[in-house]
VEXKE-101891 format. One line per 2 residues: their letters; for each residue x, y, z of C-alpha. Coordinates in Angstrom, 3 decimals, always signed. Example, Ala and Ser with C-alpha at 12.3 -4.5 7.8 and 13.67 -1.06 7.14 Angstrom:
2
AS> +12.300 -4.500 +7.800; +13.670 -1.060 +7.140
END
This chain:
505
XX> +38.173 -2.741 -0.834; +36.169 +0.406 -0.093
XX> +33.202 +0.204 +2.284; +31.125 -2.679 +2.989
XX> +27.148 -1.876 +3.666; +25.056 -3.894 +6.213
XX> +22.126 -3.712 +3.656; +21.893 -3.111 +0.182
XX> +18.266 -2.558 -1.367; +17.211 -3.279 -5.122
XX> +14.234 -1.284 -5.552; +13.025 +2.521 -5.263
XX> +9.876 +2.083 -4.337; +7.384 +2.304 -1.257
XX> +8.698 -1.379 +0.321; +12.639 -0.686 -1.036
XX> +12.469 +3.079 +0.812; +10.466 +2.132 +3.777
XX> +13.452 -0.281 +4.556; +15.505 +1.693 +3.929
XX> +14.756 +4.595 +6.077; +14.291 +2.434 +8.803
XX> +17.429 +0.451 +8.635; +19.212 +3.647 +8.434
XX> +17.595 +5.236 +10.895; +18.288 +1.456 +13.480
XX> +22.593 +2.354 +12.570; +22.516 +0.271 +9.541
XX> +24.550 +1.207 +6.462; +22.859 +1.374 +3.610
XX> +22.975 +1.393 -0.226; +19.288 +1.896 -2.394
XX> +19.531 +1.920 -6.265; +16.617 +2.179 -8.179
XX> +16.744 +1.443 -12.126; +14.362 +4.054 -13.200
XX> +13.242 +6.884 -10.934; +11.765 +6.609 -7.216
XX> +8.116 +5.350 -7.066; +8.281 +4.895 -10.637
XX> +6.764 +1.630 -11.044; +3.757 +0.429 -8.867
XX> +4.384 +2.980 -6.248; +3.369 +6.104 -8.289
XX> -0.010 +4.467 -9.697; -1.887 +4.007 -6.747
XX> -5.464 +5.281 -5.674; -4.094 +7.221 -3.429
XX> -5.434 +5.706 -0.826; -4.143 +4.875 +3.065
XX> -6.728 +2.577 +3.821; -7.756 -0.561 +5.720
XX> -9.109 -2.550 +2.596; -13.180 -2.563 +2.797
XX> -13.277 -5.577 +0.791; -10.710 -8.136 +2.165
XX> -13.054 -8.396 +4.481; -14.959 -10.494 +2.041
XX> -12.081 -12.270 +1.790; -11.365 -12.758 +5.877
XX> -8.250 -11.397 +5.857; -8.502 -10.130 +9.277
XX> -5.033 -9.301 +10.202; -3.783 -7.795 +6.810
XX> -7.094 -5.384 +7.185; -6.246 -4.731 +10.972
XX> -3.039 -4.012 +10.823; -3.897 -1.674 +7.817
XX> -6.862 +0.041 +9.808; -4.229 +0.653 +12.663
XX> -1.769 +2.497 +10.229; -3.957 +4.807 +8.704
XX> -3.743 +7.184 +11.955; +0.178 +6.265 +12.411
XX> +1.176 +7.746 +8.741; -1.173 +10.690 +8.871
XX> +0.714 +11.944 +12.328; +4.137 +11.287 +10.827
XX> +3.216 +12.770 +7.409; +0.248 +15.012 +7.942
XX> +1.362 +17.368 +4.773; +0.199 +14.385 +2.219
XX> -1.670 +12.216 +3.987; -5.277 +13.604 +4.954
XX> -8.416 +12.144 +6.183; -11.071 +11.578 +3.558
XX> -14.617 +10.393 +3.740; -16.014 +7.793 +1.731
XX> -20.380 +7.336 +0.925; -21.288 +3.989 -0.282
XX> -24.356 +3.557 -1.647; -26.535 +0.711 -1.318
XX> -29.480 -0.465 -3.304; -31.155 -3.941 -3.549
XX> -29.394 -6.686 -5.563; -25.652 -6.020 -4.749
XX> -24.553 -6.797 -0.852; -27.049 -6.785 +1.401
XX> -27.457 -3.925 +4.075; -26.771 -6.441 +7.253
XX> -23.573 -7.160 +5.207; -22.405 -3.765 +4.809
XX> -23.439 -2.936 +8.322; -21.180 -5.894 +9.538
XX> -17.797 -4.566 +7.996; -18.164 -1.181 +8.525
XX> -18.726 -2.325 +11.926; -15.809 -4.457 +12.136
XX> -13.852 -1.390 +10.218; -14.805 +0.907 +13.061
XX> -13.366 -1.184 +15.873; -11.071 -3.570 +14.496
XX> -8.212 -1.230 +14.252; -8.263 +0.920 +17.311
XX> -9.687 +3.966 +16.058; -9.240 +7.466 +17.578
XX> -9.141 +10.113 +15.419; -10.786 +9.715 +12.407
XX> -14.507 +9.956 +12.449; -16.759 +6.801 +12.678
XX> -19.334 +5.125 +10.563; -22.869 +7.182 +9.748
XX> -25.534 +5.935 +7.716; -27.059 +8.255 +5.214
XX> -30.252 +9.319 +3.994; -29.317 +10.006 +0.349
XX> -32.544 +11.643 -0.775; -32.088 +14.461 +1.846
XX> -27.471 +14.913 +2.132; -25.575 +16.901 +0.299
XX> -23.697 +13.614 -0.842; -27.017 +12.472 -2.615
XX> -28.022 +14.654 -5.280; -24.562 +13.780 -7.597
XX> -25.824 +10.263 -7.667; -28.158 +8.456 -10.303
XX> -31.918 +9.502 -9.166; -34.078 +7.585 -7.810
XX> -31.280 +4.680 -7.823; -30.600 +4.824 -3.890
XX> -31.910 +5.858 -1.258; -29.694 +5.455 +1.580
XX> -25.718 +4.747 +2.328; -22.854 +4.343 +4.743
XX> -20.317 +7.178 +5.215; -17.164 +6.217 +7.021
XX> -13.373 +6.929 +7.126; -10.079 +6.600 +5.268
XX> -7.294 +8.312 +4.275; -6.156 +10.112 +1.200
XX> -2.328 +10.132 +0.194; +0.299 +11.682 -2.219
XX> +1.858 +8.559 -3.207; +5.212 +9.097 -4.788
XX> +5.854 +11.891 -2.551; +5.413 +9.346 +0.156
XX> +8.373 +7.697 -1.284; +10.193 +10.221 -2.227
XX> +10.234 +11.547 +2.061; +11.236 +8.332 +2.993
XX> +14.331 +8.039 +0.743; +14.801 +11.588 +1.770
XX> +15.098 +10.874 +5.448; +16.792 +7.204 +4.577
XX> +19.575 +9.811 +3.044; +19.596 +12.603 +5.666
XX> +20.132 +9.168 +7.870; +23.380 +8.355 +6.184
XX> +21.808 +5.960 +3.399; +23.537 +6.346 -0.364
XX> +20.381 +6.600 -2.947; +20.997 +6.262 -6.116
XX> +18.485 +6.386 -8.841; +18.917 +5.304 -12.629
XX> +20.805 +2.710 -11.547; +20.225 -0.924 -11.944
XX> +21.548 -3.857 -10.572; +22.795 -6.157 -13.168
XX> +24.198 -9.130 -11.243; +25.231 -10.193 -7.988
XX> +26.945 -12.640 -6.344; +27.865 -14.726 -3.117
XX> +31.089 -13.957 -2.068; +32.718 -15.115 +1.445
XX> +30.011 -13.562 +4.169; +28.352 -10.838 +1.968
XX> +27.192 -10.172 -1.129; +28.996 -8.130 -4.747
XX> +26.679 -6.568 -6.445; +27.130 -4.965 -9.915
XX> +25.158 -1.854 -10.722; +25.146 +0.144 -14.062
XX> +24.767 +3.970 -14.203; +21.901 +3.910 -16.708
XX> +23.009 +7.372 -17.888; +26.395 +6.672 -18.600
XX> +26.544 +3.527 -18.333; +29.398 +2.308 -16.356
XX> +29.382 +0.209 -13.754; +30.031 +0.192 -10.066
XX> +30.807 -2.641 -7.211; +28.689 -2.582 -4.295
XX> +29.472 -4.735 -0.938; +26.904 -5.713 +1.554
XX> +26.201 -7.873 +3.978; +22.755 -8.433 +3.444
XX> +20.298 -7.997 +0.064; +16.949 -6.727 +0.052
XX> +14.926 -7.106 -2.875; +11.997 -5.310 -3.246
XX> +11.924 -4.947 -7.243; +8.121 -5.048 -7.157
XX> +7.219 -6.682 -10.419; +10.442 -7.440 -11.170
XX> +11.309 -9.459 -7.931; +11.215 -12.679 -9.556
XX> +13.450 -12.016 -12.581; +15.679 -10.228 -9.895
XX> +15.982 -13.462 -8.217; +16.653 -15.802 -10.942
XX> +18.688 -13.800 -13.653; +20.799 -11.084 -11.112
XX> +20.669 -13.178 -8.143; +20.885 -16.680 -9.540
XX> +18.831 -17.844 -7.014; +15.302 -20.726 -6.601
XX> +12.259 -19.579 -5.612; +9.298 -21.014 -3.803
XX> +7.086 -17.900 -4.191; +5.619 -17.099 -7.109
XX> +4.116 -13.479 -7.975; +1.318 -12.316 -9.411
XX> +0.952 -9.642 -11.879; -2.075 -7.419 -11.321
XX> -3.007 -4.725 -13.808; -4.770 -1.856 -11.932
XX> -6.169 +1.196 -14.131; -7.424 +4.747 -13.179
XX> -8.847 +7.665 -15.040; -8.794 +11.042 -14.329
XX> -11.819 +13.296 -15.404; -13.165 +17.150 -14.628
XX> -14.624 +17.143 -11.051; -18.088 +14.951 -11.071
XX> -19.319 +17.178 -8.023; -18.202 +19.696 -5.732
XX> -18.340 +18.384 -1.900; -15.070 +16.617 -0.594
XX> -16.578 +13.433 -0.346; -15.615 +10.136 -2.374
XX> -18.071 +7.479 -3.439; -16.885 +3.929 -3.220
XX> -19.797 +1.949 -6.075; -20.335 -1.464 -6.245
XX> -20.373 -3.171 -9.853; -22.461 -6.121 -10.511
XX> -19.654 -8.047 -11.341; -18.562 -8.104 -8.078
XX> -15.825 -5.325 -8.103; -15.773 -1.955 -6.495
XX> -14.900 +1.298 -8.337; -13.924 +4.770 -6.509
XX> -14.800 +8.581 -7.561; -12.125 +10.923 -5.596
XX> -12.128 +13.875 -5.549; -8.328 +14.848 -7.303
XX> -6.212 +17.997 -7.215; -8.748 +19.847 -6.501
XX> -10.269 +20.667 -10.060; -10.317 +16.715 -11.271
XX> -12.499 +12.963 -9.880; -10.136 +10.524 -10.429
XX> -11.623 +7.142 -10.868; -10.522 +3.292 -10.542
XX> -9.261 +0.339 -10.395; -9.368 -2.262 -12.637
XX> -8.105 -5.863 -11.661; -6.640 -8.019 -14.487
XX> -3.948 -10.439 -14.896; -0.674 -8.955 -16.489
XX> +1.801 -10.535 -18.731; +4.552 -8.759 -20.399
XX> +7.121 -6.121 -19.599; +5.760 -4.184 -16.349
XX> +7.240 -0.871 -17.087; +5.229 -0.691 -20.678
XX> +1.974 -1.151 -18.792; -0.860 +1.074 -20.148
XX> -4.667 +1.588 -19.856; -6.341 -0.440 -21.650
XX> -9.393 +0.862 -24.726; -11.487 -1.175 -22.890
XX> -10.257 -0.485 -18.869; -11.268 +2.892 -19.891
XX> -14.426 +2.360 -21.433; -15.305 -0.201 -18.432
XX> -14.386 +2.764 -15.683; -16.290 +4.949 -18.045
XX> -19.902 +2.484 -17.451; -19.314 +1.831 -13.995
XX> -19.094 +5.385 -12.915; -21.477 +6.293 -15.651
XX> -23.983 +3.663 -14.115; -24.110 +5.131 -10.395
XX> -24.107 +9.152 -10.996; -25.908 +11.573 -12.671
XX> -23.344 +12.765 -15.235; -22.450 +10.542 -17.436
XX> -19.277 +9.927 -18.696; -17.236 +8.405 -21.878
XX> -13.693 +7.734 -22.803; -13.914 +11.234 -24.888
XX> -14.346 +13.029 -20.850; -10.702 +11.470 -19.685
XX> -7.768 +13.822 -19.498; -5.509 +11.506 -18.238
XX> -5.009 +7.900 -17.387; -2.157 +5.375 -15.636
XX> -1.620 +1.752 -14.720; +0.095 -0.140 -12.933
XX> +1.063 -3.352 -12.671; +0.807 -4.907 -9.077
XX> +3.656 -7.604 -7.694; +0.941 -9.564 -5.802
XX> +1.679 -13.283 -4.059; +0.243 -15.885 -6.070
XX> -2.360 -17.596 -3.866; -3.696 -19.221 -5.731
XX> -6.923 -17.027 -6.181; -9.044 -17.873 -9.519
XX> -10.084 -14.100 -9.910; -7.369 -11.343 -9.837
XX> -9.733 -9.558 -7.447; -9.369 -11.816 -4.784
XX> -5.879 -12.420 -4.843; -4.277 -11.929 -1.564
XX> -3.112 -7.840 -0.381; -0.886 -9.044 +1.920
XX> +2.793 -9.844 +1.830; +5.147 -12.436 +1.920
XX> +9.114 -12.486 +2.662; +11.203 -15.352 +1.121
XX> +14.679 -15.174 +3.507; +17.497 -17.334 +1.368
XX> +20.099 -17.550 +4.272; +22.428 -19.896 +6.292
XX> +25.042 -20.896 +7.917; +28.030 -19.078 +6.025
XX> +25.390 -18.309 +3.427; +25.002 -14.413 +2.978
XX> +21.428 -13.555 +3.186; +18.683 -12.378 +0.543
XX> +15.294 -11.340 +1.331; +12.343 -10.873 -1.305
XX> +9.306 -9.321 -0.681; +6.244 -10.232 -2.469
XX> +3.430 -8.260 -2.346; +2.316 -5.485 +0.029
XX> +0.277 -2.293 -0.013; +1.140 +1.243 +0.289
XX> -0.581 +1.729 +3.590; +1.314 -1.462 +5.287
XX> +4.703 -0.145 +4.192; +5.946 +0.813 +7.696
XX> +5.220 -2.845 +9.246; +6.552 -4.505 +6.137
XX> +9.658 -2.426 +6.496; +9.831 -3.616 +10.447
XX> +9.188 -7.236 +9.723; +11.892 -7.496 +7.113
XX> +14.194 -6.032 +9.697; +13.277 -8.560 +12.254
XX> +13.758 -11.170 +9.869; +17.220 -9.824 +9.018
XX> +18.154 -9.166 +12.725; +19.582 -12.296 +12.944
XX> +21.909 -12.335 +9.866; +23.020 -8.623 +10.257
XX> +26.640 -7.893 +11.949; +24.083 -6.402 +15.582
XX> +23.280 -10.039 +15.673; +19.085 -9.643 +16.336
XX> +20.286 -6.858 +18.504; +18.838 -3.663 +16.044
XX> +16.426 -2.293 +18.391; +12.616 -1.355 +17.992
XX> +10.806 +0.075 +15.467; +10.826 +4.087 +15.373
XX> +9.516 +4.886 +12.400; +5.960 +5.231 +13.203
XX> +6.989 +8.084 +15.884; +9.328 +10.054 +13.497
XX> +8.142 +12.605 +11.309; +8.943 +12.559 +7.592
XX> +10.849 +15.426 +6.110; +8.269 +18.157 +6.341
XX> +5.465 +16.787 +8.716; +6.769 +18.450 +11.827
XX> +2.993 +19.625 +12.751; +0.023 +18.046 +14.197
XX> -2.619 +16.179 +11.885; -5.098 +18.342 +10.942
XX> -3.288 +21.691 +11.370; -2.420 +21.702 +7.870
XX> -4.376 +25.534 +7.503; -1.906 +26.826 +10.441
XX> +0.728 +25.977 +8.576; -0.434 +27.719 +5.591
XX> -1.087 +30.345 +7.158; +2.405 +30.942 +8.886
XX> +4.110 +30.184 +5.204; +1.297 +33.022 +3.534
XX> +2.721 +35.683 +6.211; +6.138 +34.916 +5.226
XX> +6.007 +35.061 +1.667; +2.980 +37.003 +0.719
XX> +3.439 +37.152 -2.467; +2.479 +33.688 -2.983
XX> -1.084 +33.746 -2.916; -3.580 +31.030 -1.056
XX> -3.659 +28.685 -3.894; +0.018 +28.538 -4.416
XX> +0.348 +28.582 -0.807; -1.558 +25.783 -0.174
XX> +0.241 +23.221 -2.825; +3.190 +24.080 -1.322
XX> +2.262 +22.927 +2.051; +0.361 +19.624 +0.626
XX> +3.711 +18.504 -1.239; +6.985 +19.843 +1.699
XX> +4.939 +21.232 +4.659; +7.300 +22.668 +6.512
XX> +10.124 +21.919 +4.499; +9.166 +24.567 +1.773
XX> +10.714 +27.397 +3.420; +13.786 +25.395 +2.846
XX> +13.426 +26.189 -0.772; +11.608 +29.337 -0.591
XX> +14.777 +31.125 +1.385; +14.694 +34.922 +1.523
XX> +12.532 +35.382 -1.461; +10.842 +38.289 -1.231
XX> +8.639 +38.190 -4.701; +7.659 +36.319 -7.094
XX> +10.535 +36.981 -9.663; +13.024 +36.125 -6.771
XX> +11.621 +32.541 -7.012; +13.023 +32.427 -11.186
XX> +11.292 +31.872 -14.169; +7.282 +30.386 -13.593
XX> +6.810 +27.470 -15.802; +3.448 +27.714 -15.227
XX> +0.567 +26.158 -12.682; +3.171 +27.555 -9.658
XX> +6.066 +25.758 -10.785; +9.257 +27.518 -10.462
XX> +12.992 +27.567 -11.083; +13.790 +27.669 -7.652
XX> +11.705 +24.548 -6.765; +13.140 +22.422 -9.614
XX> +16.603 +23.749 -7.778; +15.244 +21.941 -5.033
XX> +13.647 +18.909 -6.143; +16.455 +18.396 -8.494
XX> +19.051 +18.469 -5.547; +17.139 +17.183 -2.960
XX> +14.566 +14.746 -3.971; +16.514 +13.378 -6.834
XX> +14.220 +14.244 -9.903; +16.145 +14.129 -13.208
XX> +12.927 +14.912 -15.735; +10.264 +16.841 -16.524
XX> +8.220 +13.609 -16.081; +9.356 +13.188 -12.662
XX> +8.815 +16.201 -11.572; +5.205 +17.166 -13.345
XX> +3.613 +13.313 -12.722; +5.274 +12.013 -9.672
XX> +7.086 +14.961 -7.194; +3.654 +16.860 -8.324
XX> +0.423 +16.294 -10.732; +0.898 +19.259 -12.521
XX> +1.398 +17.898 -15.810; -2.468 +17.978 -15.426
XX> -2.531 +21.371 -15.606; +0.752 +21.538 -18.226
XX> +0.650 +21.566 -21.834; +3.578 +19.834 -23.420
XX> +5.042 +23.147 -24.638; +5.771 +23.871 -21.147
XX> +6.510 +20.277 -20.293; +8.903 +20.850 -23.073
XX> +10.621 +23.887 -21.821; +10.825 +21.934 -17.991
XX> +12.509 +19.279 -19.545; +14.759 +21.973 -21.460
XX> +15.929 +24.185 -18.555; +16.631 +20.479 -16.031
XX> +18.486 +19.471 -18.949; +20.831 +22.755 -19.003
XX> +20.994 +22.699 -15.078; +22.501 +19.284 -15.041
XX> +24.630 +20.273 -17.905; +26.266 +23.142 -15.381
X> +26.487 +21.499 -12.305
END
């Protein structure tokens, strides 16, 4: 009958290879497949942020906020090469939330989560910091400057399905689960090989799914299974512009219509600018920015600083569509961050769980309460241990937060022919899992052909054999963000050479 696993996962995303990882890393078996590529869906079109969630204060949700506070300083230590602290300035002026009201959160922010490493809460005097001048004159006068966290988002999927592997678990990408069914005390599940597409039989004792937007069609038309829950759909949209100002700060603006809108700085050369918060209907994978998300980014940030901007300025834009738990809520914006588990199990009934909702930065704890909801349905029988994953490094963060130069450093003497820049990149996306790739080159022609902005043959090799990319477009917009930097001759020619490397493997 071939092997039976303890858990199978539908979903390559954040919540899907969170699990994952840590269920293989408890002695679980495991099977992932993922219908497009990892992080493709919501995963990949993030702010970037690990953060606690300013605003749900507004919203007193307390625990979601505290337990997201808490985390920040957990996944920076187990993934210090892209996750790093970043600074935030909001400005204040009369007519949006009152001072004592900011004061009061950022208060709350400070201590709610058991803060040690990242810097506290400073007010600013805007007409005097550096942090003022890039702002509207004469518009503000003073601010608060606290801390969150910046993150590579895909890549943070793409490490934990990389240690979920290197802990026994099969991945499998472009493959999509098509039906599954209830049979004696586990679970057949049917998955299609999107490339060629036949289909496999998978056996497990236990179903996760975590198909994001799709959860709920999961449930019904693969799974043939009710549901109480009901998601949301929440389009969120982002531009990306040339850099709006040079200091490393980010500005977090208040809109008059209630929402917030953030200016990062991005990859170094770029501000990258959202969200938007709309309902979504339709297919979730064809979600795109909107004419008019662009042009109301555009305002908002145009509104607050000195340079104006327009739609003409953006050089590239995503969206995402965000599997939120309906609540209820009246305005998208206050619909609930949190998550929700619906377990369909009993007595000789093999068990299914769905996850609704979530947040990047709450991944780890969602991926420990599913297990503890499992526990008892799994063949360990509750017995699967504690939760490790917050003490484990991912593949390539085997340093201490903040010592991201010393690793530079050590990877510059090595291979000196790389240069600071290139250097640099390389430690931001594999830390110290570059030299993996890197070997015994000793120039820059030993590395292949250069595709341009850095990107070589030898570390497609590597992301095409180790981190499962199968395009140009995963490599270029989610292993990396160098398509910002790539015109689509060169995109071209990636998607060219990956194509004849498959071809000969």
């Amino acid at each position: 009958m071939g092997q039976v696993f303890d858990l199978a996962v539908i979903g390559g995303g954040i919540n899907g290879c969170g699990i994952a990882r840590d269920a293989s890393g408890r002695g679980l078996s495991v099977y992932l497949c993922e219908m497009n590529d990892l992080a493709s869906g919501t995963s990949s079109w993030s702010t970037k942020l690990v953060h606690g969630g300013l605003r749900y204060l507004e919203y007193y949700e307390f625990r979601l906020v505290r337990e997201a506070l808490k985390e920040r300083e957990v996944l920076w230590g187990i993934a210090p090469h892209i996750i790093r602290p970043l600074r935030f300035v909001l400005p204040h002026h009369r007519g949006l939330r009152p001072a004592w009201l900011l004061r009061l959160g950022l208060f709350l922010y400070d201590h709610l989560g058991g803060r040690r490493l990242l810097p506290g809460t400073r007010v600013v005097d805007l007409a005097h910091d550096p942090v003022g001048p890039p702002l509207k004159p004469g518009l503000f006068t003073r601010g608060f400057e606290y801390s969150d966290c910046w993150v590579d988002d895909a890549r943070l999927v793409a490490l934990n399905a990389r240690d979920a592997a290197d802990r026994g678990a099969v991945i499998r990408t472009r493959h999509r689960a098509v039906a599954a069914a209830r049979e004696g005390d586990g679970w057949t599940l049917t998955v299609e090989d999107r490339a060629t597409g036949g289909a496999t039989t998978v056996r497990a004792r236990a179903l996760v799914n975590a198909a994001g937007p799709w959860v709920q069609d999961v449930l019904a038309q693969r799974l043939g299974c009710a549901s109480h829950a009901r998601v949301r759909l929440v389009q969120g949209s982002h531009i990306v512009v040339p850099k709006l100002f040079d200091h490393d700060r980010a500005y977090i603006l208040q809109n008059t219509d209630g929402r917030i809108v953030f200016a990062i700085p991005y990859e170094r050369d770029f501000t990258l600018i959202g969200t938007t918060d709309r309902d979504y209907t339709g297919d979730p994978g064809a979600v795109a920015a909107t004419a008019e998300e662009i042009a109301y980014l555009c305002r908002a940030i145009s509104s607050d600083l000195a340079r104006a901007i327009s739609p003409g300025d953006v050089v590239w834009s995503y969206s995402g569509v965000r599997p939120l738990y309906d609540d209820g809520a009246s305005d998208a914006k206050a619909a609930t961050r949190d998550y929700v588990f619906e377990l369909d199990a009993g007595p000789g009934k093999a068990p299914v769980l769905s996850i609704f909702g979530g947040k990047i930065t709450t991944y780890r704890r969602l991926a420990e309460a599913a297990l503890d909801r499992l526990a008892p349905h799994l063949p360990t029988g509750g017995g699967l241990g504690a939760g490790w994953t917050g003490r484990e490094k991912l593949p390539g963060g085997e340093f201490e937060p903040g010592a991201v130069a010393a690793v530079q450093s050590e990877l510059e003497r090595r291979y000196p022919f790389l240069g600071s820049d290139h250097a640099l990149r390389l430690v931001r996306a594999y830390g110290t899992r570059a030299a993996a790739w890197l070997g015994t080159a000793r120039t820059a022609a030993d590395l292949g052909r250069d595709f341009g902005a850095t990107l070589t043959e030898a570390e497609l090799r590597y992301l095409m054999t180790t981190e499962w990319a199968q395009t140009a477009e995963d490599v270029v917009w989610r292993r990396s963000k160098l398509g910002l930097r790539l015109g689509a001759d060169r995109i071209a020619a990636i998607e060219a050479w990956m194509r004849a490397a498959q071809e000969t493997r």
